[in-house]
C-alpha positions in Angstrom: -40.0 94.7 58.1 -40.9 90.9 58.4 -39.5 88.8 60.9 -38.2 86.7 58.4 -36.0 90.2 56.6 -35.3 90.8 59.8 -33.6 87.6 60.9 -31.8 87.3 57.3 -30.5 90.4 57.5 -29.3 89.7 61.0 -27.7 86.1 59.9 -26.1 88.1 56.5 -24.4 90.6 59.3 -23.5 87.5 61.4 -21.9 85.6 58.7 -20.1 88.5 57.4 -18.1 89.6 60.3 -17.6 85.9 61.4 -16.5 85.4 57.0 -14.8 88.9 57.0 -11.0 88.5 56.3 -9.2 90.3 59.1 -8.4 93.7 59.0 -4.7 94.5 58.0 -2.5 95.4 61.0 -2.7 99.3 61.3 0.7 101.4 61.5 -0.3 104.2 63.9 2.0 106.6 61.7 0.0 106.1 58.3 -3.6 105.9 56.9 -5.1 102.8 56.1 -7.0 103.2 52.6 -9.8 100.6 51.4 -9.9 100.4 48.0 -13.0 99.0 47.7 -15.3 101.1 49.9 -18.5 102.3 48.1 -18.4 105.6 46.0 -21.0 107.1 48.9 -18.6 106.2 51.3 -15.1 107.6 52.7 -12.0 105.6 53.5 -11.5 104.2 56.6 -8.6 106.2 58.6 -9.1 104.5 62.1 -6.0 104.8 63.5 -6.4 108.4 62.8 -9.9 109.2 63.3 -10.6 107.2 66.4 -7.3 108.3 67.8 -9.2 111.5 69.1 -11.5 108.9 71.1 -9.6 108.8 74.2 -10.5 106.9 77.0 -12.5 109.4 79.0 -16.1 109.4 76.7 -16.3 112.8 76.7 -20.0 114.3 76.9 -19.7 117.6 76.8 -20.8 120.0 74.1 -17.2 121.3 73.2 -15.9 117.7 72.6 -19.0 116.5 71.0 -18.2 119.4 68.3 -14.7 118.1 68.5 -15.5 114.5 67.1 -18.3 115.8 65.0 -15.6 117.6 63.1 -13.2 114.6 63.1 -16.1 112.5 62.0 -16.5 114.7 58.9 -12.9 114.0 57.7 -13.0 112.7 54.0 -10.9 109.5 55.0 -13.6 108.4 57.5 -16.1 105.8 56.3 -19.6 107.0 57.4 -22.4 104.8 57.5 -25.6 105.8 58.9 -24.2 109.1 59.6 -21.4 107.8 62.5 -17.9 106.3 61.9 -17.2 102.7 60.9 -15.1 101.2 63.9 -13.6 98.3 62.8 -10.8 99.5 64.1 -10.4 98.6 68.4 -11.4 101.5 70.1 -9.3 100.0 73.4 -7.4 97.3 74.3 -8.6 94.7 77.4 -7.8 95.9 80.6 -7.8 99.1 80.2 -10.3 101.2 82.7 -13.7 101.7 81.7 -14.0 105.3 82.9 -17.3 104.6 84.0 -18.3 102.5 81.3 -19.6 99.4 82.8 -22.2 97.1 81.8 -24.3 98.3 84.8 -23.7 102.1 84.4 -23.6 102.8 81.0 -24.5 100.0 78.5 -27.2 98.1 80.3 -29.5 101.5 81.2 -28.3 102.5 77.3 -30.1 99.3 75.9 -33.0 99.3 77.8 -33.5 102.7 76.2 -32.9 102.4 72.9 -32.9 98.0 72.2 -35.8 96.8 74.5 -39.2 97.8 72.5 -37.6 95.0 70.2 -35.2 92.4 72.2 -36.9 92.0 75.5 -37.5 88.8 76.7 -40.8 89.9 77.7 -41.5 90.4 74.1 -43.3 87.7 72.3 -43.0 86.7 68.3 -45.3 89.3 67.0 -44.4 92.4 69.3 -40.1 92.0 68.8 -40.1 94.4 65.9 -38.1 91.6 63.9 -36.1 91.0 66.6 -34.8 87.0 66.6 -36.4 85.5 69.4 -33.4 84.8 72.4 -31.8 88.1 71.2 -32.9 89.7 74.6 -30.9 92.6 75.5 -32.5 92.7 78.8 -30.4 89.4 80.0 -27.0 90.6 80.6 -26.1 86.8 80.3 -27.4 87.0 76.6 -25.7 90.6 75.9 -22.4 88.9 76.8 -22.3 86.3 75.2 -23.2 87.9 71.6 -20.6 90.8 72.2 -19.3 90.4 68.7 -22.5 90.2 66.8 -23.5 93.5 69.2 -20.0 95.3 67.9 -20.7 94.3 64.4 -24.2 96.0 64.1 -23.8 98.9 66.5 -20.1 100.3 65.1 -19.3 98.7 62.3 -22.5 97.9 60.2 -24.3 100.9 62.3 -27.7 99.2 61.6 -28.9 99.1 64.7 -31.3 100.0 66.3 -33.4 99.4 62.7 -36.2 101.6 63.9 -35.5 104.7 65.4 -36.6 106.6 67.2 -34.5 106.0 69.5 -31.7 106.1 67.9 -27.8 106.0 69.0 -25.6 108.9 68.8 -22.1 108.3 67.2 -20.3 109.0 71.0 -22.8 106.0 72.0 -21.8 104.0 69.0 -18.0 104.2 70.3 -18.6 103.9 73.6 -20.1 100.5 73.2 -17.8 99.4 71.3 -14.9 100.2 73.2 -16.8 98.9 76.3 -16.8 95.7 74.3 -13.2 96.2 73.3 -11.9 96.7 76.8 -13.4 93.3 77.8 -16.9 94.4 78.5 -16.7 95.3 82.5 
């Protein structure tokens, strides 16, 4: 992909979060239905679906097979093959259970981000990447923590080239990292 697709598609993600109108208040007791979700897509259930993603991050086999199956409910919008999360997936303050920026999400996007947003990267090596979109800067992952929610759990196009690729436990975990007020 040109750098040029690559930064619109980017700036089309951008303005559409920042555009988006909010998401309607979720009653913990009911589903939340959106009507105009794609025919390939499910409906979005979060208060039900990410419900099940407490705040421990489990990694072990059983409960990966345990949100795999919740993943597959029909009133789950899948993109990518992972949940949408527009939904919070925490609330600020709430403890990271080892998710901080320097155990978990920084060593997670030097895997899987840096071949494209390193700042050691020029123009013509960034995969697309937009120049000053270094994920290696923890300065510059901070202070585009919405944009990074928007394409990691709610657009789910990131990374653009796998391999590597994030797993949908990944997916959450950033997100709620982010939610939690990014420690």
């Amino acid at each position: 992909m040109s750098f040029k697709r690559c930064s619109l598609v980017l700036l089309v993600a951008s303005f559409t979060a920042a555009c988006s109108p909010p998401s309607p208040p979720i009653d913990a007791g009911r589903d939340v239905v959106d009507e105009g979700a794609a025919p390939d897509t499910g409906t979005l259930s979060d208060a039900t679906a990410n419900s099940d993603a407490d705040a421990s991050a489990p990694t072990d086999a059983a409960a990966d097979a345990a949100d795999a199956a919740d993943d597959a409910r029909p009133d789950v919008e899948i993109v990518r093959g992972c949940p949408v999360l527009r939904a919070p997936q925490g609330t600020a303050g709430e403890p990271a259970m080892g998710d901080t920026f320097a155990a978990f999400v920084g060593p997670l996007l030097t895997r899987v981000c840096t071949r494209c947003h390193s700042s050691t990267l020029g123009s013509g090596m960034r995969g697309g990447a937009p120049i000053g979109l270094d994920w290696d800067q923890e300065a510059t992952v901070r202070m585009n923590l919405p944009l990074i929610r928007n394409v990691v759990g709610v657009f789910n196009s990131m990374p653009f080239n796998p391999p590597p690729d994030l797993t949908c436990e990944e997916r959450r975990r950033i997100v709620r990292w982010i939610d939690i007020g990014a420690p």
